[in-house]
TORKEGU-464049 format. One record per residue (C-alpha): residue number from 0; residue in one letter; y, z, x. Coordinates in Angstrom, 3 decimals. Last residue first. Example, Ala and Ser with C-alpha at 12.3 -4.5 7.8 and 13.67 -1.06 7.14 Angstrom:
% residues 2
+-----+-----+----------+----------+----------+
!   n ! res !        y !        z !        x !
+-----+-----+----------+----------+----------+
!   1 !   S !   -1.060 !    7.140 !   13.670 !
!   0 !   A !   -4.500 !    7.800 !   12.300 !
+-----+-----+----------+----------+----------+
% end
This chain:
% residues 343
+-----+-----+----------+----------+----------+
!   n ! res !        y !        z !        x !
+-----+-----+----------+----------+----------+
! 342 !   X !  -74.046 !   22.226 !    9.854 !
! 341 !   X !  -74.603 !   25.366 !   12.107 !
! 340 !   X !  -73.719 !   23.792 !   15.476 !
! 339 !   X !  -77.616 !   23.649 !   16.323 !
! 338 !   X !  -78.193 !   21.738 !   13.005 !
! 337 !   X !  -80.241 !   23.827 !   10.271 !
! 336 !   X !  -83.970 !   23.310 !   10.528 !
! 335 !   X !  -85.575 !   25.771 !    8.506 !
! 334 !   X !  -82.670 !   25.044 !    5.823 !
! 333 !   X !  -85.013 !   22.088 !    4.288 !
! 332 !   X !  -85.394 !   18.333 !    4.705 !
! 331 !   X !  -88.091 !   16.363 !    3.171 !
! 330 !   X !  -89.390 !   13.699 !    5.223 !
! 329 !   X !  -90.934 !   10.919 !    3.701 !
! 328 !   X !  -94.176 !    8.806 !    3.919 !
! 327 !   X !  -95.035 !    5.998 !    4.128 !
! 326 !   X !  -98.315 !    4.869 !    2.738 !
! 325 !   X ! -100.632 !    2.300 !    4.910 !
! 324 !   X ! -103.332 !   -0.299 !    3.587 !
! 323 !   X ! -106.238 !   -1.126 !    5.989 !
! 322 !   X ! -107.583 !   -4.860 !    4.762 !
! 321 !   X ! -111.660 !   -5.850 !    5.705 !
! 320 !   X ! -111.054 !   -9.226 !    4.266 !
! 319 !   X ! -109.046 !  -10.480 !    1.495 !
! 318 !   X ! -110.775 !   -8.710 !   -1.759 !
! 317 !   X ! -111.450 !  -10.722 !   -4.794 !
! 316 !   X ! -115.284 !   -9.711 !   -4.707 !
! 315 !   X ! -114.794 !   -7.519 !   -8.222 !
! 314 !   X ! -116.481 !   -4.511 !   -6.118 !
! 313 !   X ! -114.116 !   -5.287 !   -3.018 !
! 312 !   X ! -111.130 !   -5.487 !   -5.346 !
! 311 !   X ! -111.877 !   -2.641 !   -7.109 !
! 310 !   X ! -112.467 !   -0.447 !   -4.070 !
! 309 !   X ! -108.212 !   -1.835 !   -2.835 !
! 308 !   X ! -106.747 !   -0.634 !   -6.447 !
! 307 !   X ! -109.198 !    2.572 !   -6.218 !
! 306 !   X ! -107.004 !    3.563 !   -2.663 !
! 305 !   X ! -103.779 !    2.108 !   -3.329 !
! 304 !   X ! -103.801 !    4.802 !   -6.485 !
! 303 !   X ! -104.963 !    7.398 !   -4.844 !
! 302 !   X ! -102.667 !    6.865 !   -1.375 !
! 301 !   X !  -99.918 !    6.336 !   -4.017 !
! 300 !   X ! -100.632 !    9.692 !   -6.050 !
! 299 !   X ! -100.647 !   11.424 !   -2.843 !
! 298 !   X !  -97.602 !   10.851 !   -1.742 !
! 297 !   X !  -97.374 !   12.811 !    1.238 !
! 296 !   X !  -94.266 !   14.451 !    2.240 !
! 295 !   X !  -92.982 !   15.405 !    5.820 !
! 294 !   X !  -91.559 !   18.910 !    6.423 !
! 293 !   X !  -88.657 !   21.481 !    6.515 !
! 292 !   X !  -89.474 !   24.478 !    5.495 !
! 291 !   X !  -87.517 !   27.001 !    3.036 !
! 290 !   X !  -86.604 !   29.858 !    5.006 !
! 289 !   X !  -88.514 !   31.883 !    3.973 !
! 288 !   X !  -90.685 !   29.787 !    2.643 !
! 287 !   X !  -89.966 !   28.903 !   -1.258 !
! 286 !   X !  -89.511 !   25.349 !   -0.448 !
! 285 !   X !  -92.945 !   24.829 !    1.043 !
! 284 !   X !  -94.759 !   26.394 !   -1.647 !
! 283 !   X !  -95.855 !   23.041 !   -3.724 !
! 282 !   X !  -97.240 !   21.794 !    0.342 !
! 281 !   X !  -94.815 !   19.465 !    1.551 !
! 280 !   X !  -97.232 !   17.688 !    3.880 !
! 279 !   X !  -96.037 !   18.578 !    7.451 !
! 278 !   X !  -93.870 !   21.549 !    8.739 !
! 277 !   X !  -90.739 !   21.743 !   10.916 !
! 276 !   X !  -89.817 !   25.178 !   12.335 !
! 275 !   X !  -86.099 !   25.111 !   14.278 !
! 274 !   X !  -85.978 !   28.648 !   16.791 !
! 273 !   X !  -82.975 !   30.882 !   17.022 !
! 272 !   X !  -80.463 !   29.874 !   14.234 !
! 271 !   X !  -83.375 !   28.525 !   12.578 !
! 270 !   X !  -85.413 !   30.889 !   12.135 !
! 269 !   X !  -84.466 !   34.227 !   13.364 !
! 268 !   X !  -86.562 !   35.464 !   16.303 !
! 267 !   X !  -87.251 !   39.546 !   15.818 !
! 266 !   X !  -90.655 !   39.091 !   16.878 !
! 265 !   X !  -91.876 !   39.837 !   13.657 !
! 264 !   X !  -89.752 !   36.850 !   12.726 !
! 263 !   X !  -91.502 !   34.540 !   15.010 !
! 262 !   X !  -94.697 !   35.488 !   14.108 !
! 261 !   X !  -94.239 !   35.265 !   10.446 !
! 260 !   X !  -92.417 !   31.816 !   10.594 !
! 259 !   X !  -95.717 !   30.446 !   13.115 !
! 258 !   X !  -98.241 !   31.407 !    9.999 !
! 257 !   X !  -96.287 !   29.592 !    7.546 !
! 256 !   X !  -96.087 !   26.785 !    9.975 !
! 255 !   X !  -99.985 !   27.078 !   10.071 !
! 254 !   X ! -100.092 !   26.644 !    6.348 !
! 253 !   X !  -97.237 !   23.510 !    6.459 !
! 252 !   X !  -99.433 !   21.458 !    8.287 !
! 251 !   X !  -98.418 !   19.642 !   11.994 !
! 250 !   X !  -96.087 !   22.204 !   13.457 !
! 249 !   X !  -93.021 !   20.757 !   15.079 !
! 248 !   X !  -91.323 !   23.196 !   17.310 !
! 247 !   X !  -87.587 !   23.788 !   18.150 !
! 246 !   X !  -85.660 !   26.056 !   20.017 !
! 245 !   X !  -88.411 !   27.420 !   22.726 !
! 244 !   X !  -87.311 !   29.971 !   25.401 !
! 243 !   X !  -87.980 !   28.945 !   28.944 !
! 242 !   X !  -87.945 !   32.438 !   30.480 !
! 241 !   X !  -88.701 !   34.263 !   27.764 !
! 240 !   X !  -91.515 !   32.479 !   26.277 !
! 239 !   X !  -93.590 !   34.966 !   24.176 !
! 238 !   X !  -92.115 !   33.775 !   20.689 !
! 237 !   X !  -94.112 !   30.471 !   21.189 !
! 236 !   X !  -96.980 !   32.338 !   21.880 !
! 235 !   X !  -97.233 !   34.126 !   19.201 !
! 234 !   X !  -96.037 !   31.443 !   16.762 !
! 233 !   X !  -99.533 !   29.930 !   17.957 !
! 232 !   X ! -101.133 !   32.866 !   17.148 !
! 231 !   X !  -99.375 !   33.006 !   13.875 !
! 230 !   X ! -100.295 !   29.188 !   13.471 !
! 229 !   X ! -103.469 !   29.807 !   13.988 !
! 228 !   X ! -103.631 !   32.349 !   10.988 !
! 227 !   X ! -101.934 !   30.152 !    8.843 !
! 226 !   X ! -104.915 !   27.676 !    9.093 !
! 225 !   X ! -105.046 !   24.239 !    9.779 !
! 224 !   X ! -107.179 !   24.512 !   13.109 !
! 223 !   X ! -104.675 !   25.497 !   15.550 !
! 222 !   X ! -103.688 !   23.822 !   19.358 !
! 221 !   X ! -100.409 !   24.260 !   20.968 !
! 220 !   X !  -99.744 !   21.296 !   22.811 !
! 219 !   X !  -97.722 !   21.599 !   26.490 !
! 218 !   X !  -94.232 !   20.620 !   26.451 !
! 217 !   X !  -93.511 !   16.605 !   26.512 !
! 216 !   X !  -91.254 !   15.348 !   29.518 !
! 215 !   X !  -87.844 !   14.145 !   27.914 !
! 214 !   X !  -86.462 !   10.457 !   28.219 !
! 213 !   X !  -85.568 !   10.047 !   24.790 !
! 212 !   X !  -88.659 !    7.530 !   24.583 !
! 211 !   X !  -91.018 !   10.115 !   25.964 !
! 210 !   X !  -89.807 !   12.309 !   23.584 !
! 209 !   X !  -90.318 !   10.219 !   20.588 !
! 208 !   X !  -93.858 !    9.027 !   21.664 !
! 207 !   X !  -94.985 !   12.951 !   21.843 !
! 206 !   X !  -94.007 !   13.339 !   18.236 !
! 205 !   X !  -96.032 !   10.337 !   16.818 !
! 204 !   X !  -99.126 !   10.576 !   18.965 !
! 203 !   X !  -99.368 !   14.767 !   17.950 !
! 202 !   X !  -98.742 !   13.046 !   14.406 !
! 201 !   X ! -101.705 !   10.358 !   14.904 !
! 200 !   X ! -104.147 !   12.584 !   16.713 !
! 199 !   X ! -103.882 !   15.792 !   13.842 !
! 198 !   X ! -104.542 !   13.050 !   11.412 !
! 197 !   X ! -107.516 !   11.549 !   12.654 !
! 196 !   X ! -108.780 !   14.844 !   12.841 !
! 195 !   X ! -111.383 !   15.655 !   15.674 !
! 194 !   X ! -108.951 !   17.612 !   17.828 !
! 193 !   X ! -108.214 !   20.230 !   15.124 !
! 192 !   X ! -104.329 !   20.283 !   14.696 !
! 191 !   X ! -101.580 !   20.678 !   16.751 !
! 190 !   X !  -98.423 !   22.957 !   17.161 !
! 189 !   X !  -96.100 !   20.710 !   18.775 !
! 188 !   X !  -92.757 !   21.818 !   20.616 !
! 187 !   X !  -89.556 !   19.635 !   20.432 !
! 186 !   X !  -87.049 !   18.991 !   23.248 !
! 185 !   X !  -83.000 !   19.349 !   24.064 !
! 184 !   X !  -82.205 !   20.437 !   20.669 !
! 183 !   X !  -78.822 !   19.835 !   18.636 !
! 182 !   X !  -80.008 !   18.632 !   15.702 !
! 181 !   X !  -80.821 !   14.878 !   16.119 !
! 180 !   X !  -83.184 !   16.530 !   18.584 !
! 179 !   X !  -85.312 !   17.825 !   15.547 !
! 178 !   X !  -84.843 !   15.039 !   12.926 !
! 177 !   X !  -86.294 !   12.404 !   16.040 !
! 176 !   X !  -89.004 !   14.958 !   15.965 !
! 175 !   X !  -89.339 !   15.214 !   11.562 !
! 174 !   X !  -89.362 !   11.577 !   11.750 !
! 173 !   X !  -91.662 !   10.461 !   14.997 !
! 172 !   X !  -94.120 !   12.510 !   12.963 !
! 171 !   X !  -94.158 !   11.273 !    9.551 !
! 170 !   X !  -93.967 !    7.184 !   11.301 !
! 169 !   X !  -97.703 !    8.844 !   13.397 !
! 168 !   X !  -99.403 !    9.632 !   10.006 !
! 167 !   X !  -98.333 !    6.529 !    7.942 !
! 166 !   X ! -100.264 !    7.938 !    5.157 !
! 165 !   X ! -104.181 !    5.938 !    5.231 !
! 164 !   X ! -106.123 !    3.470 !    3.076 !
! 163 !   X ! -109.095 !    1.814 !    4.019 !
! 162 !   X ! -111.260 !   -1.211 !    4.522 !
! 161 !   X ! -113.964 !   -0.379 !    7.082 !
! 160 !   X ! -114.390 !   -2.634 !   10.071 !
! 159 !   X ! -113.191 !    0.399 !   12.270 !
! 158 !   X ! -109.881 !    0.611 !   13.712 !
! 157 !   X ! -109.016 !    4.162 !   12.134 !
! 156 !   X ! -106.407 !    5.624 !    9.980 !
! 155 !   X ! -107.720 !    8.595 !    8.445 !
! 154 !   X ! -106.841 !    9.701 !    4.865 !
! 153 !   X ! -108.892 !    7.082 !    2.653 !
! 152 !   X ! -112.038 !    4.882 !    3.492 !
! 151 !   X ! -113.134 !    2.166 !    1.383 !
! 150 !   X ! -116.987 !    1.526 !    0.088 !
! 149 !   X ! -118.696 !   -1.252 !   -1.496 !
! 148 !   X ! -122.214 !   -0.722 !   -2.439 !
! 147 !   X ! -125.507 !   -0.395 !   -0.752 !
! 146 !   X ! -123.571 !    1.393 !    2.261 !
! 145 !   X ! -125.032 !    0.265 !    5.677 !
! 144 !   X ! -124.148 !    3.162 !    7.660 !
! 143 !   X ! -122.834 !    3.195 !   11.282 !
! 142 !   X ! -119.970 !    3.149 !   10.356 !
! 141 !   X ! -119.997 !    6.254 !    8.125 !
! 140 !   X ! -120.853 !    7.724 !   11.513 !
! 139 !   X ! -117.495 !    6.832 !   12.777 !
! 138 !   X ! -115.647 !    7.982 !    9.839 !
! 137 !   X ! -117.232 !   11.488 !    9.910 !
! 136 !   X ! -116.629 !   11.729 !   13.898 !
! 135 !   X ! -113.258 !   11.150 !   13.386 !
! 134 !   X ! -112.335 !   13.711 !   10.664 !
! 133 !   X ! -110.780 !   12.807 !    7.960 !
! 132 !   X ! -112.813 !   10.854 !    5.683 !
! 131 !   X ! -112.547 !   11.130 !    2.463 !
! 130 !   X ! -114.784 !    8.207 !    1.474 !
! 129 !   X ! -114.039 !    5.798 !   -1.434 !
! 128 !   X ! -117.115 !    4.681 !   -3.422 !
! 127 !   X ! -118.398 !    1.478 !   -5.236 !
! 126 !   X ! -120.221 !    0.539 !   -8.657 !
! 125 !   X ! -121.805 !    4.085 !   -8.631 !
! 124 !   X ! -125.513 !    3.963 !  -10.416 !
! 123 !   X ! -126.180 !    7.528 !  -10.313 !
! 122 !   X ! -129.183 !    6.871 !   -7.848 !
! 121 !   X ! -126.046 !    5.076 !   -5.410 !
! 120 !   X ! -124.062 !    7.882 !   -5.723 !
! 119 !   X ! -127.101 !   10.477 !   -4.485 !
! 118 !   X ! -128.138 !    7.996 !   -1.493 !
! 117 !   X ! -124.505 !    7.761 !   -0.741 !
! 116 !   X ! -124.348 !   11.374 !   -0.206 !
! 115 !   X ! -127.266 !   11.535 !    1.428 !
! 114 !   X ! -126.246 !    8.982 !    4.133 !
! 113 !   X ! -123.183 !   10.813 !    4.663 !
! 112 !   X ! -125.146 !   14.068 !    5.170 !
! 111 !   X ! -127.517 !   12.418 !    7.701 !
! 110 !   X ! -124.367 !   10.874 !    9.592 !
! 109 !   X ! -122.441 !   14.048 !   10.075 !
! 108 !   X ! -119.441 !   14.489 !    7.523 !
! 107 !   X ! -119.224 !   18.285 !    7.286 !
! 106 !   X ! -119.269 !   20.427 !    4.517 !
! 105 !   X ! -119.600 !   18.061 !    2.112 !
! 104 !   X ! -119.062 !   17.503 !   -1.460 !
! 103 !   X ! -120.308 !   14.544 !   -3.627 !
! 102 !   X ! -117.806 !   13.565 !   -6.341 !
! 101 !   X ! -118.877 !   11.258 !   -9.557 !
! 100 !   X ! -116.074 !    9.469 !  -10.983 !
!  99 !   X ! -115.664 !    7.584 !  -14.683 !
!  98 !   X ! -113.340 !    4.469 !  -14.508 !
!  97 !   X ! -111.086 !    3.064 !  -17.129 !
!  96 !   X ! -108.428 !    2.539 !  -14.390 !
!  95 !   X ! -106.103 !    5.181 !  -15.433 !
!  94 !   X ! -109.393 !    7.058 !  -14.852 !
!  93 !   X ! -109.559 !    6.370 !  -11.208 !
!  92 !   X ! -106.242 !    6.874 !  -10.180 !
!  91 !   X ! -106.528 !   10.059 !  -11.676 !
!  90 !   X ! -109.524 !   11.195 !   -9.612 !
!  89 !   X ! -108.113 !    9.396 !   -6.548 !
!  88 !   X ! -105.001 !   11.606 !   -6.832 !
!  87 !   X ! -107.130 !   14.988 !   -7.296 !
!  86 !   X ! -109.207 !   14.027 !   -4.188 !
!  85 !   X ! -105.910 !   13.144 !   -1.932 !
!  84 !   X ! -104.728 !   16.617 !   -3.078 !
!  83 !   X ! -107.905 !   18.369 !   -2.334 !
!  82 !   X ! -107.910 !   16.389 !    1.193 !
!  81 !   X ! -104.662 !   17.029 !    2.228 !
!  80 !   X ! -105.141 !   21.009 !    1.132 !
!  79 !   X ! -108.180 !   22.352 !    2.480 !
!  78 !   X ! -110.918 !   22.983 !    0.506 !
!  77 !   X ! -112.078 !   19.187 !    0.154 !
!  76 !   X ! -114.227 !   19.557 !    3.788 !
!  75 !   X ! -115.253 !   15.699 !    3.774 !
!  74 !   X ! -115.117 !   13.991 !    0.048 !
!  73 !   X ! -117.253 !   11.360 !   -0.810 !
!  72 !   X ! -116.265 !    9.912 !   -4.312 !
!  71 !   X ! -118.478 !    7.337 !   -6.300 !
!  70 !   X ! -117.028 !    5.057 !   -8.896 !
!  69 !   X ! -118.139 !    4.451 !  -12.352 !
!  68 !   X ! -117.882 !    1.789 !  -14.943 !
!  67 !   X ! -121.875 !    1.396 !  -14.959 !
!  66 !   X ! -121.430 !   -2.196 !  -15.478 !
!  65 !   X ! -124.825 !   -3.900 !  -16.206 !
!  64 !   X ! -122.507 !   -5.307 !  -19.001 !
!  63 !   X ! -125.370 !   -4.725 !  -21.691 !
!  62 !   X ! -126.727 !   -1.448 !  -20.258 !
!  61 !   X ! -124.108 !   -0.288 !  -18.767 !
!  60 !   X ! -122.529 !   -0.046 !  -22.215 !
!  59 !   X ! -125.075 !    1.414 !  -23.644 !
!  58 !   X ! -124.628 !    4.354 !  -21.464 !
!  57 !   X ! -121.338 !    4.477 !  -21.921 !
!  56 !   X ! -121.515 !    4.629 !  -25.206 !
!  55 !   X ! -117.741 !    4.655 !  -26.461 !
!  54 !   X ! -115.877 !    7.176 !  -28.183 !
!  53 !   X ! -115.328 !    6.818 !  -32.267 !
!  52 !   X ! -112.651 !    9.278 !  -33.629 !
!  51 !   X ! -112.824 !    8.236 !  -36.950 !
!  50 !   X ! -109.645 !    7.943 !  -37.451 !
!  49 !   X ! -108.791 !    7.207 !  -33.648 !
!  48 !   X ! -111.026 !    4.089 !  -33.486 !
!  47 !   X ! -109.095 !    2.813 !  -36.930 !
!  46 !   X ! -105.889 !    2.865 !  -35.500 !
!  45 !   X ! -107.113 !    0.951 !  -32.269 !
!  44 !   X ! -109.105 !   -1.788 !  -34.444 !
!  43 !   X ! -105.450 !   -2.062 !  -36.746 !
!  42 !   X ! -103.422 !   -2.529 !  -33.904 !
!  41 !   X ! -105.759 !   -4.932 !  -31.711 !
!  40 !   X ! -105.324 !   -6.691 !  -35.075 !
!  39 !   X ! -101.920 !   -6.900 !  -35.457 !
!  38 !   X ! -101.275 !   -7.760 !  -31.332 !
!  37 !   X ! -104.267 !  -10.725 !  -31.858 !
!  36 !   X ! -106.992 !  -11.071 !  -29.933 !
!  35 !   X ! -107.239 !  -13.123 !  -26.972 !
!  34 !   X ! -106.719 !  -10.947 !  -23.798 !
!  33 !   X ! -109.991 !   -8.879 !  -24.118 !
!  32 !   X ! -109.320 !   -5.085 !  -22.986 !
!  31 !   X ! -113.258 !   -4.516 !  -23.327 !
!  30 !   X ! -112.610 !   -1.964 !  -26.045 !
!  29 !   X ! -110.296 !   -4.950 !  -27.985 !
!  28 !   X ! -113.332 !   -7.437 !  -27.537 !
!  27 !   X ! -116.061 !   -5.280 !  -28.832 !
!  26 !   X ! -113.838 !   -4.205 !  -31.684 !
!  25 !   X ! -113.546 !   -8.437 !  -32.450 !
!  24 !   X ! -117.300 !   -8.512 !  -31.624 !
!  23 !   X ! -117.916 !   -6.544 !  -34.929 !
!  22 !   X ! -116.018 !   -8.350 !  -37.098 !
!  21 !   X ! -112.607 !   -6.605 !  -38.497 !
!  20 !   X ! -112.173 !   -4.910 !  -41.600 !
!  19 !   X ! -111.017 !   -2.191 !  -39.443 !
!  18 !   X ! -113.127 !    0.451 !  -41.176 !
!  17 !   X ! -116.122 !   -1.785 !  -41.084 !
!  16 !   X ! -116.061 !   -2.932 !  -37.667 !
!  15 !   X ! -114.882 !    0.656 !  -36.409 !
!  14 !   X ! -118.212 !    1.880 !  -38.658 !
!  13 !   X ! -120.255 !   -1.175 !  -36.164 !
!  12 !   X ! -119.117 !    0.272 !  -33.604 !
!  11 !   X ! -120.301 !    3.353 !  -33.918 !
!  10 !   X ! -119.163 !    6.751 !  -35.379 !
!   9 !   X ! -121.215 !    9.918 !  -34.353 !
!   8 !   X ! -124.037 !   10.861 !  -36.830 !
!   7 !   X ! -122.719 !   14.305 !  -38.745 !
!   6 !   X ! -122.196 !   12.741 !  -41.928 !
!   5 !   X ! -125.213 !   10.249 !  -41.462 !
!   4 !   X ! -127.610 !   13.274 !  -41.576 !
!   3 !   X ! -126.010 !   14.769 !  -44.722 !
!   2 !   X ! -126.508 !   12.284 !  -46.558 !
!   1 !   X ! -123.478 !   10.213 !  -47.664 !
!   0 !   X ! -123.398 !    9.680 !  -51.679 !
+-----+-----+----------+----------+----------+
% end
């Protein structure tokens, strides 16, 4: 008769084992992803973990591997949406790897609060982090830091000796510009990011490089900070230029784009017959714009996935070097940017 105390113990090993009809280190060996056991008996260990429902200890499992089977995740202002969506593909990326994550959160990525954060991953036993590391001034102090684990950066390109992973920023822009005067229009206007983002640089680098290789003197940038709301002001000011009216402008996130569509259209400035709006990142409501934007689309699951690929290697010491990995990306074309002859 089972007492009542065993019937609500958690299943171990050792009841797999039993249930299996298998040794113990056989279970062991089919958790641990061993190559040598059998296809018939991995079979009958894995149907007997799910009938009785038997999770593994990791705790106890640290313990014995001194593998804590966790990786540590710095991310740099998450609310916006590159970052969020890098985080979420990381995450995934991470567990399809057998790995638990622990996330630290910052505001801002000054050099004390990097340290901090690494100070709180390395007390939870983190086997390696990736950093979300956007802004310049983030990446650069992470630099100066002598992590006590391996750590790769992910969403700014940079020439630091810091393995990373980064979206062909600068290839997304010379697309959706070389798109724009493929169209019909005799020059492209940018709508800019902060200064400090790697990002912002690299597509602002991309767009003016197209121009200056079609021959064509770059307009002044139009500086926002991500938000819709600087891209209405920015949209403003576009709509504001009588004399030299603008045609075309490349805005470098989808929110302010959204912003720079409402300003033009309460100026009565019909988009695109009047002025062509391009976006970047392909935010989920980019196609439901009105009209639906053209942009440049991140894959997010591949920058996650490259990302905890390239950590593992450095933790498992089979890494070549300090490598930086780039994602291209692709652009996405909507009816914001109809041709100039209305194809």
């Amino acid at each position: 008769m089972t007492r009542p105390t065993e019937a609500l113990r958690p299943p171990t090993m050792a009841d797999v084992a039993r249930e299996a009809g298998v040794s113990h280190q056989t279970v062991s060996r089919v958790l641990s992803g061993h190559p040598n056991v059998r296809a018939t008996t991995r079979e009958q260990v894995t149907a007997a973990i799910e009938r009785l429902g038997y999770r593994r200890n990791s705790a106890a499992r640290a313990l014995v591997t001194r593998r804590s089977r966790t990786i540590g995740v710095i991310a740099v202002d998450p609310t916006l949406y590159g970052p969020a969506s890098t985080l979420a593909g990381l995450q995934e990326a991470a567990r399809d790897e057998g790995y638990l994550v622990s996330t630290v959160t910052l505001r801002s990525g000054g050099g004390h609060a990097l340290e901090d954060a690494l100070d709180h991953l390395a007390a939870w036993g983190v086997e390696g982090a990736v950093a979300i590391t956007p802004q310049r001034s983030s990446v650069q102090a992470l630099a100066r830091l002598a992590p006590p684990f391996p750590v790769v950066t992910v969403e700014g390109s940079h020439g630091l000796d810091i393995p990373g992973v980064s979206l062909d920023q600068e290839l997304g822009a010379r697309l959706v510009t070389e798109h724009l005067l493929a169209t019909g229009h005799e020059t492209v206007w940018h709508v800019a990011g902060p200064e400090d983002w790697l990002e912002s640089a690299a597509r602002t680098e991309g767009w003016r490089a197209v121009l200056e290789e079609h021959g064509i003197r770059p307009p002044r940038v139009l500086r926002g900070d991500w938000s819709p709301l600087s891209g209405y002001h920015a949209g403003q000011e576009l709509a504001g230029r009588g004399a030299a009216p603008v045609t075309a402008a490349f805005v470098a996130n989808d929110q302010m784009a959204l912003g720079v569509l409402r300003a033009l259209r309460e100026a009565g400035i019909r988009t695109p017959q009047q002025v062509a709006v391009a976006g970047f990142d392909d935010i989920p409501e980019a196609g439901f714009f009105p009209p639906p934007l053209t942009t440049v689309r991140q894959d997010f699951t591949a920058i996650g996935r490259r990302s905890i690929q390239l950590l593992l290697e450095h933790i498992e010491g089979t890494a070549a070097g300090v490598e930086h990995v780039v994602v291209e990306p692709q652009l996405i074309v909507r009816a914001s940017t109809r041709s100039q002859d209305g194809a």
